[in-house]
C-alpha positions in Angstrom: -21.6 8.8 2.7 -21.4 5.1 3.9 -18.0 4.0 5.6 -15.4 1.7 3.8 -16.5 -2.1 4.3 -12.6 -3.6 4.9 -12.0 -7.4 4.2 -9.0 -9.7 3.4 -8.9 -10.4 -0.2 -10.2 -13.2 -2.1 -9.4 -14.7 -5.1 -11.9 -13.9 -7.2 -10.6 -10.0 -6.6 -7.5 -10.6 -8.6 -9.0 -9.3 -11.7 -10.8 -6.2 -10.2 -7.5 -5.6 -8.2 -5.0 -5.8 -11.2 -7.3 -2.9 -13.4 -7.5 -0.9 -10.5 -3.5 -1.0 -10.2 -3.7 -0.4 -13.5 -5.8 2.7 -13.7 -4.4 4.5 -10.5 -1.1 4.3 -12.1 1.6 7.4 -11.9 4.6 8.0 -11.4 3.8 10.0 -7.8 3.4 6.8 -6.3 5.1 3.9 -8.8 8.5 3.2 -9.1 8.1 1.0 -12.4 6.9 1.6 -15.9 3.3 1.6 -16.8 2.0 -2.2 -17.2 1.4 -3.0 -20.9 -0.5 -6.2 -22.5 0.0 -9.2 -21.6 -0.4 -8.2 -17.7 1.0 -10.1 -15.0 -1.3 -11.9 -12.7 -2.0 -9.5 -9.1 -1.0 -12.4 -7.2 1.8 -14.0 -7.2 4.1 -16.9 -4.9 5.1 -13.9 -3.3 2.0 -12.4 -2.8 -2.0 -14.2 -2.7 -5.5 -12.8 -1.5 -4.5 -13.4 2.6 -1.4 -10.7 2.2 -3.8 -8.1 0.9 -6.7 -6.2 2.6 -9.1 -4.9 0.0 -11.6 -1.2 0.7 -15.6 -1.5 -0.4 -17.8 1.3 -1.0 -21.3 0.7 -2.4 -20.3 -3.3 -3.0 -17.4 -2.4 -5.4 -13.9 -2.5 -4.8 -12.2 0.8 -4.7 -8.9 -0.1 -2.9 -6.1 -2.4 -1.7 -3.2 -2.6 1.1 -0.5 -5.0 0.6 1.3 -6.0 3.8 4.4 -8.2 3.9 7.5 -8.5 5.5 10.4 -6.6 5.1 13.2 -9.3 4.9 12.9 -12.8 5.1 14.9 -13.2 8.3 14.2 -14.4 10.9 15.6 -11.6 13.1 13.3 -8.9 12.0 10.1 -11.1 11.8 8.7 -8.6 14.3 8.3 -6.1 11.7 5.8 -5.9 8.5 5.7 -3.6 6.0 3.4 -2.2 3.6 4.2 -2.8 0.3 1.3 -1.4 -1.7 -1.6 0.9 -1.4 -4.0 2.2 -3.7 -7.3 3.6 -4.0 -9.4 4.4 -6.9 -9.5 8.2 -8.6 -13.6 8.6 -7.6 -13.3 7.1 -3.9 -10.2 9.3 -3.0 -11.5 11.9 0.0 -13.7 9.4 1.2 -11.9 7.6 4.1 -10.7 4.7 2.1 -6.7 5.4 2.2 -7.3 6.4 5.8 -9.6 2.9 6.7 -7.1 1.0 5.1 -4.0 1.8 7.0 -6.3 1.9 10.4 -7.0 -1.8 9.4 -3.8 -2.9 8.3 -2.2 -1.8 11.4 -4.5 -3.7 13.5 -3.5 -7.0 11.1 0.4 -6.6 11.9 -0.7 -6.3 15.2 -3.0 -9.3 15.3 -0.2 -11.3 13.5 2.7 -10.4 16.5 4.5 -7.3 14.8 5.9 -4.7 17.2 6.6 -2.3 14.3 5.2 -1.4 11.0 7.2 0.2 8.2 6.7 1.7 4.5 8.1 3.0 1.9 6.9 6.5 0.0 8.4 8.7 -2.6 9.4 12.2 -1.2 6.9 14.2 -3.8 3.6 11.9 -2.5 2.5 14.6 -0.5 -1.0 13.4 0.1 0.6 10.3 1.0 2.8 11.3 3.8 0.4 13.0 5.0 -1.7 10.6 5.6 0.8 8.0 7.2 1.7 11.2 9.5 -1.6 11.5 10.4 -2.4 7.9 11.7 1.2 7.9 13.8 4.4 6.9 11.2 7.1 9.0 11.6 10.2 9.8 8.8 12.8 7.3 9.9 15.2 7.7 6.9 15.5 9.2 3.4 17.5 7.8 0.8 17.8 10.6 -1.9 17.3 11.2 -5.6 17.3 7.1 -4.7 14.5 6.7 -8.1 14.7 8.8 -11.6 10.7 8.6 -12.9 10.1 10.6 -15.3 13.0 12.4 -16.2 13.0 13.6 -12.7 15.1 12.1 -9.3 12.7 11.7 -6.4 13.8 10.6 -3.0 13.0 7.3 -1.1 11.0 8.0 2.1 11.4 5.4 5.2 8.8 5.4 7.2 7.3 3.3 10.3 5.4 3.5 14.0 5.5 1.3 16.8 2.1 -1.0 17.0 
């Protein structure tokens, strides 16, 4: 099994990005209702190609990290915070999540953060997990803070030093 190949995103990825969003979608990870036709472009003013690190295996893009900041002031510029991940169904349990929170740690801290922070709904087991494993640490939960699906799932805050 070959390693994940991690790069910044380019533009030409948009489309490839916005059907994997698409496809990975569920409600054990996404806070907003399934995409229908026409779909929104993947990048936006907010966020382009250079705010996203995208996960290769085999030459074909199997996953995205999204890393922003958390506020726009000035005050807490020290901080960024991951504001999407996903990896496709048939590259899960292949290092991919796990490659690309390595990597985008290492871009907050090539850009100056001191911290890094997330957000992940309380029943995302797999998910916690794996921020747990590479050093984030619950810092807050805000509960029954969604309703997906009929059900009310808690808010986790998460985040690490870097």
């Amino acid at each position: 099994m070959s390693e994940p190949y991690i790069r910044t995103a380019l533009p030409g990825d948009e489309e490839a990005l916005g059907r994997l969003d698409r496809a990975v979608w569920s409600y054990q990870h996404a806070v907003r209702p399934r995409e229908e036709p026409p779909y929104e472009p993947f990048f936006n003013d907010r966020f382009g190609p250079r705010d996203h690190l995208v996960a290769e295996l085999g030459g074909r893009l199997v996953g995205y990290v999204r890393l922003g900041f958390p506020t726009p002031l000035a005050s807490n510029s020290h901080v960024r915070q991951i504001q999407g991940l996903a990896v496709a169904d048939e590259a899960r349990g292949k290092g991919v999540g796990r490659a690309l929170i390595r990597a985008v740690v290492e871009e907050a801290r090539r850009q100056g953060a001191r911290r890094i922070t997330l957000r992940v709904l309380g029943h995302n087991t797999p998910a916690r997990r794996l921020y747990e494993s590479e050093g984030f640490v619950v810092e807050g939960i805000q509960p029954d803070e969604f309703r997906l699906g009929g059900v009310y799932v808690d808010d986790v805050l998460m985040g690490r030093r870097i």
